[in-house]
N, C-alpha and C positions, 0 to 999 in steps of 0.2 A: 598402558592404562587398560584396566579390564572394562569391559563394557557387559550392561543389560543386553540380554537375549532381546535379540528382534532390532537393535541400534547398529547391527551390522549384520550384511547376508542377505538383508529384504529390503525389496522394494516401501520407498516411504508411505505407500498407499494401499499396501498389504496388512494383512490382519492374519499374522503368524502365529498365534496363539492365543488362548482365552483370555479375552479380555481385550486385544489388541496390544498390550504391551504389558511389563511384568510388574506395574504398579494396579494392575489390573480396574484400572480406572475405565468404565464401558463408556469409553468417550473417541471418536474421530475426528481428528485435526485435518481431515481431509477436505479442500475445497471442490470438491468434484460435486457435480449436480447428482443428487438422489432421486426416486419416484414420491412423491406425497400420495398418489392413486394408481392400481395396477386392479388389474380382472381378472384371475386366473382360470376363467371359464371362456373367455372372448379374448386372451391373447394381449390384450391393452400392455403396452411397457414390458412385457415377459419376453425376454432374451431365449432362455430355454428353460426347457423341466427336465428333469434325470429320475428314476425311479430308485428309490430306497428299498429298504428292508420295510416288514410293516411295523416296527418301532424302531425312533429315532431319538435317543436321547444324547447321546453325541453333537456335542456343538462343532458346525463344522470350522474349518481356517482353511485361510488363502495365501498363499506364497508363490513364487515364483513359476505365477501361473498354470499354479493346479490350485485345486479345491480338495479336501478331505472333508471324508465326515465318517463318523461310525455307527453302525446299524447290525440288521441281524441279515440271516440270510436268508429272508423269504422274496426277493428280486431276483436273485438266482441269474448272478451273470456269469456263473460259471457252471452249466448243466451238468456236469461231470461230478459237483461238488456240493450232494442234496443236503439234506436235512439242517436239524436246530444249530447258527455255529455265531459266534462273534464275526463282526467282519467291518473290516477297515475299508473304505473304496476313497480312489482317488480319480479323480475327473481332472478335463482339461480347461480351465475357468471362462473360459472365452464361447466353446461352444458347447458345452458339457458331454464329450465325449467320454464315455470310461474309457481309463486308460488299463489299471489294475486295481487288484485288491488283495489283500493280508487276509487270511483265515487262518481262523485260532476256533481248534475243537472246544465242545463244553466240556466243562470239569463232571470225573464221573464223580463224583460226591454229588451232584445236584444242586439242588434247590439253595440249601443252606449258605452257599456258599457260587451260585452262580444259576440267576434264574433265569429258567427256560423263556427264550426269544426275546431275552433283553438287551441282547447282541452288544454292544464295545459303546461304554458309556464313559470315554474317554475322550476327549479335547488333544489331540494333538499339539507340539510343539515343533515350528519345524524352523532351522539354521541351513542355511545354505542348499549344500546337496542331503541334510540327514536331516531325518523326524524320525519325533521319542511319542512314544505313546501307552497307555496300561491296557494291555486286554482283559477280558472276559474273563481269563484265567487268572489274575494276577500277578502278570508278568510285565514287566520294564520292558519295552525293545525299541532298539536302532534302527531305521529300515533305512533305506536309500529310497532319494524322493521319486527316481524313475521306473519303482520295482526293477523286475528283472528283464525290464528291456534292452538295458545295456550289460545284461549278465550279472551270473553272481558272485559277489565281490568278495564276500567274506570277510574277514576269518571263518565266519558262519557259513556255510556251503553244506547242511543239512537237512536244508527247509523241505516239507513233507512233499511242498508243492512248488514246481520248480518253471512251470510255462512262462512266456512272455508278458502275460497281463498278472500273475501271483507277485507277490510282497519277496522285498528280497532284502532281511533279517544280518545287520552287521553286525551287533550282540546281543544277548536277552541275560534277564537280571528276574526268575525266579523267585518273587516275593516269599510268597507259600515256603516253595523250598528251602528258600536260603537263610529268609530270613524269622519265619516262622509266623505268617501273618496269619488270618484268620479273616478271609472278608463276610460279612455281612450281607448273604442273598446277592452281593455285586461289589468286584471291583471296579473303581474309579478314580481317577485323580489327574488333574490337567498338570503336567509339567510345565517345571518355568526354569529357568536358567541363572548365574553370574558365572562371566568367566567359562572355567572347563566343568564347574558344578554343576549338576544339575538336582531339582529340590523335586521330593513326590511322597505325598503323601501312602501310605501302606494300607489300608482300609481295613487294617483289622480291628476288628465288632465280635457279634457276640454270635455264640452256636445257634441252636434253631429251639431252643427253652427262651432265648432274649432277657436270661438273664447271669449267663454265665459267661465268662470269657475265656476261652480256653486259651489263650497265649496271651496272657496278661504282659508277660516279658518282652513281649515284640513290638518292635518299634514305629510310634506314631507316625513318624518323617523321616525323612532320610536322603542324604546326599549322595552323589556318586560322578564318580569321572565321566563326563558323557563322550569320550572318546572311549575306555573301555569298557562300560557298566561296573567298573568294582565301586566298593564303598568304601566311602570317606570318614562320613559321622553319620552316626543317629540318636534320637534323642528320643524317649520314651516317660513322659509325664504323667499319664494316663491310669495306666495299670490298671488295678482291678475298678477304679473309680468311672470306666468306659462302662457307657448309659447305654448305648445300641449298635452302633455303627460308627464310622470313619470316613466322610465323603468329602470333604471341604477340599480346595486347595491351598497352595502358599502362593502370597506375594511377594514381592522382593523390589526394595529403591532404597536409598539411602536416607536415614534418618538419623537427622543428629549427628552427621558426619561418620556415621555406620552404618555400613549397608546391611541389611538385615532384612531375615527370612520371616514370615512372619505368615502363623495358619493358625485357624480352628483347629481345635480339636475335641475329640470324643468325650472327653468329660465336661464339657460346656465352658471348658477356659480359651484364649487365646492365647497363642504368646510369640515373641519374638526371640530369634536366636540370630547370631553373629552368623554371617553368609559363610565366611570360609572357613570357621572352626566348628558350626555346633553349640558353642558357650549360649549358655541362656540368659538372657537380658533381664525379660519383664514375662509376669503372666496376669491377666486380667479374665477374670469368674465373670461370664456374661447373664449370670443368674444371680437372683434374689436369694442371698441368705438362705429364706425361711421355705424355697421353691425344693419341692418335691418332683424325682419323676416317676411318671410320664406327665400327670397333671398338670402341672407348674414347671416342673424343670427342662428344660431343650439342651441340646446337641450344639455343633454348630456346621451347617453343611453350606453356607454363606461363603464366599470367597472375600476375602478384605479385599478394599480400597485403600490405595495411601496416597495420601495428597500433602504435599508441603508437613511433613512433622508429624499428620496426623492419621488415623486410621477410622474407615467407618464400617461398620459391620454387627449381622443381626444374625439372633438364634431361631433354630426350628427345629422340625422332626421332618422325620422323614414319610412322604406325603401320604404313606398309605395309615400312617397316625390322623389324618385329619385334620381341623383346624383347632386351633387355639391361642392362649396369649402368647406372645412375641416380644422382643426387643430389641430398638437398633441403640448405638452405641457412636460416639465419636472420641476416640481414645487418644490420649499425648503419649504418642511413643518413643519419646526421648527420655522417660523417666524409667526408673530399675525397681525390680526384686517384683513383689506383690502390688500391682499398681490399679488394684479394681476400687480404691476409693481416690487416690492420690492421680492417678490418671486418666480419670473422668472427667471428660469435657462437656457433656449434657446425655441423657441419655431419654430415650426420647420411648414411652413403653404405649402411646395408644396405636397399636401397631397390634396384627396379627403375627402366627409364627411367618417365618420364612426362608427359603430356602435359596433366594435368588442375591443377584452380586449388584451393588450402587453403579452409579452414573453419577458425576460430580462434575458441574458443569457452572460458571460464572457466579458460582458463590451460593448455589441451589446442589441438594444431595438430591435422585431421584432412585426410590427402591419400592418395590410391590410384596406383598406380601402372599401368601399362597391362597389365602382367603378371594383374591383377587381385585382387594384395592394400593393403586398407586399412589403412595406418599412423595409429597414434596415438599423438603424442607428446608430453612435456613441452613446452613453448613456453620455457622456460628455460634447460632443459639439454638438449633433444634426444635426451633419454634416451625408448628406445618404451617406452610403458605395454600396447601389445596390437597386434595385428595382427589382422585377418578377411580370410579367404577367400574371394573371389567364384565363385573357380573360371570366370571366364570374362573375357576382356579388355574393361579401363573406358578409354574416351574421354571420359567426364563427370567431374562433379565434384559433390563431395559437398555438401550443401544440409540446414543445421541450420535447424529453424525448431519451435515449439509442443514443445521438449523432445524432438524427434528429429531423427535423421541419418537423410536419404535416399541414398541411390547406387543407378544406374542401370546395366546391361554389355551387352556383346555379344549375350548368349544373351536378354535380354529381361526379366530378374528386375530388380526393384527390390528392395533390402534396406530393411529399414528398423531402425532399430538407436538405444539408447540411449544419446548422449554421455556419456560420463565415463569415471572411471580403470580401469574394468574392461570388457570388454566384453561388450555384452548382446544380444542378439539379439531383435526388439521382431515382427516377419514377415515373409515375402517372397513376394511375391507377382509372376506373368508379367505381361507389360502385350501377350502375342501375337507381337512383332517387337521386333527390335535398340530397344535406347534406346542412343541416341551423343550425348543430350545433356542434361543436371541439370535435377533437379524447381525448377518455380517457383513459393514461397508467393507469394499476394496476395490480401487481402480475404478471410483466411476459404477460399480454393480453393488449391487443390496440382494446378499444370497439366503433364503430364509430355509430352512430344512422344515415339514411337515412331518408330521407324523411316517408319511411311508414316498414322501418325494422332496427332492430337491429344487428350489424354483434361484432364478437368476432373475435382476429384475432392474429395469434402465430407464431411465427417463427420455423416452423416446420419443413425448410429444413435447418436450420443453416447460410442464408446469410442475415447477419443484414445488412451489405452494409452502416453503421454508423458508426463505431467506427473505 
């Protein structure tokens, strides 16, 4: 019987990929004690800090006791290896030890297509001994989760960089090259898995006019053997009707008694495809008819949620558009073909855009909007039960775990806040710099990534102030 990435390989208290698991529901079943309060200036509950790059939009994952995250390379833990690059670091999750790191030079094309110090804005997947991840460049790769401390394994044995703390590369899968992508100022896209497949979105967008797309032909998603990067299917829906960009990820659980892939895409549609063929199911237009863009019309850079049959998920732009209208969605994804009136289960639009992924937790959706307010709604009727104010713009996404909600903004606060029908205000505490990316439970720890550091974070004096 085939199984979801993450139901085997990991520890049951790990957080192996975006989302914690591949229905990418931002929810922990974990009964381990969390912090409700930490200090990151006086030490309170803070296990350790690690220094990052100075931008962190890589959300990190934990597995078999290391930490990743992706960043740029202005922390410089390899002196030998200056200037602007992507760069993958793996730490040791207990004491935050670097152990090694992945560098991936910039694409000399630039800006358009890979901008300067925005370093590896990918979400790792990681199965056992192997994590899949997109760099900076637009490349798929295999590493081995010990780098090259146990040597390099290959088939790949031509890595630039070959020391004991460097990435040690099992295959790479060439987007750009191979496939003809075209990303947009940044590739992105968090892998997720069934089986030997593995699903990633291609982030091809548009040239640096933002309005033309020069590989219309190139494929939105795409499957591949993650034993040896080839390809299986791809499916490209998109074409020239691609608005900006390509960032979102897939989800993947079964629905309907078919397990299915299921991602935004660049033209503002959703849709679902059959996990091991490709065959396309369903597509759902998360736009209004009469919606024009940039004005009116969005993207979709949202990660779906699937819970029991159903999916929730909202459109946006990409932040440096600003704020504007929004909408989130709860779709039946067990119905076929064109399903954006027929598989509408409420749709819920006093909502800003947004760019961040739900939390679906005891019959409440929770999602923020980039505007910086958090919605909380029935999961039934989409009726809000409460809104909170962050007062500053969220890129992350909210992370229920030991009986609270974390959310992360712009200005550097973390909320933390107690799920349910009312809302409750639990503390909020600066983390110093931007957080642009969602807290991660694992094992008892709450790892938050800042803007240009890493914090660990434990409930060390015994007041979880959730449960």
């Amino acid at each position: 019987m085939l199984l979801l990435a993450g139901a085997a390989g990991a520890n049951a208290q790990d957080w192996p990929m975006w989302g914690g698991t591949p229905d990418r529901n931002m929810v922990s079943e974990s009964s381990a004690p969390l912090p409700a309060e930490w200090d990151v200036n006086g030490g309170r509950n803070v296990r350790w800090v690690a220094a990052l790059g100075s931008a962190t939009y890589g959300n990190p994952v934990v597995a078999g006791g290391r930490i990743f995250v992706g960043t740029n390379n202005e922390a410089l833990y390899d002196q030998e290896t200056p200037g602007d690059k992507g760069i993958l670091l793996a730490f040791d999750a207990a004491t935050g030890e670097f152990l090694w790191q992945m560098v991936s030079d910039k694409l000399v094309s630039g800006r358009v297509n890979d901008w300067p110090h925005q370093g590896v804005c990918s979400s790792p997947l990681v199965e056992g001994d192997r994590l899949y991840y997109v760099t900076n460049r637009g490349e798929l790769l295999a590493l081995d989760v010990q780098g090259m401390a146990n040597g390099n394994d290959g088939p790949v044995t031509d890595e630039a960089r070959q020391s004991p703390t460097d990435g040690d590369v099992l295959w790479r899968l060439d987007m750009m090259e191979e496939l003809g992508s075209f990303p947009h100022n940044m590739a992105n896209s968090n892998p997720v898995a069934y089986g030997n497949l593995l699903f990633v979105n291609t982030s091809n967008g548009h040239d640096e006019s933002h309005v033309n797309p020069p590989s219309p032909l190139a494929p939105a998603i795409i499957a591949v053997d993650k034993r040896t990067g080839e390809l299986v299917w791809e499916a490209n829906h998109v074409g020239e009707n691609l608005l900006h960009g390509q960032w979102s990820a897939a989800g993947v659980a079964e629905v309907g008694g078919v397990t299915q892939v299921i991602m935004g895409e660049g033209d503002g549609w959703v849709r679902g495809y059959v996990a091991e063929t490709g065959e396309t199911l369903w597509s759902f237009d998360t736009n209004p008819k009469d919606s024009v863009w940039p004005r009116t019309r969005n993207n979709v850079i949202s990660t779906p949620v699937i819970v029991d049959d159903r999916l929730f998920i909202a459109n946006g732009q990409d932040p440096e558009h600003g704020e504007g209208t929004g909408h989130l969605y709860a779709i039946d994804a067990t119905q076929r073909g064109d399903i954006t009136e027929t598989g509408r289960l409420w749709h819920y639009d006093t909502i800003r855009r947004s760019i961040s992924t739900a939390a679906v937790k005891d019959g409440i959706l929770y999602l923020p909007d980039f505007s910086g307010f958090l919605h909380a709604l029935d999961i039934e009727t989409g009726e809000p039960l409460w809104v909170h104010d962050t007062f500053a713009a969220v890129w992350g996404s909210p992370v229920i775990a030991d009986g609270k909600l974390y959310l992360g903004d712009e200005d550097g606060d973390v909320v933390v806040l107690r799920p349910g029908p009312a809302e409750e205000v639990i503390a909020e505490m600066n983390m110093g710099s931007a957080v642009y990316s969602s807290a991660v439970p694992a094992n008892g720890v709450l790892y938050i990534a800042s803007r240009n550091q890493l914090f660990a974070l434990e409930d060390q004096d015994g007041a979880t102030g959730g449960r």
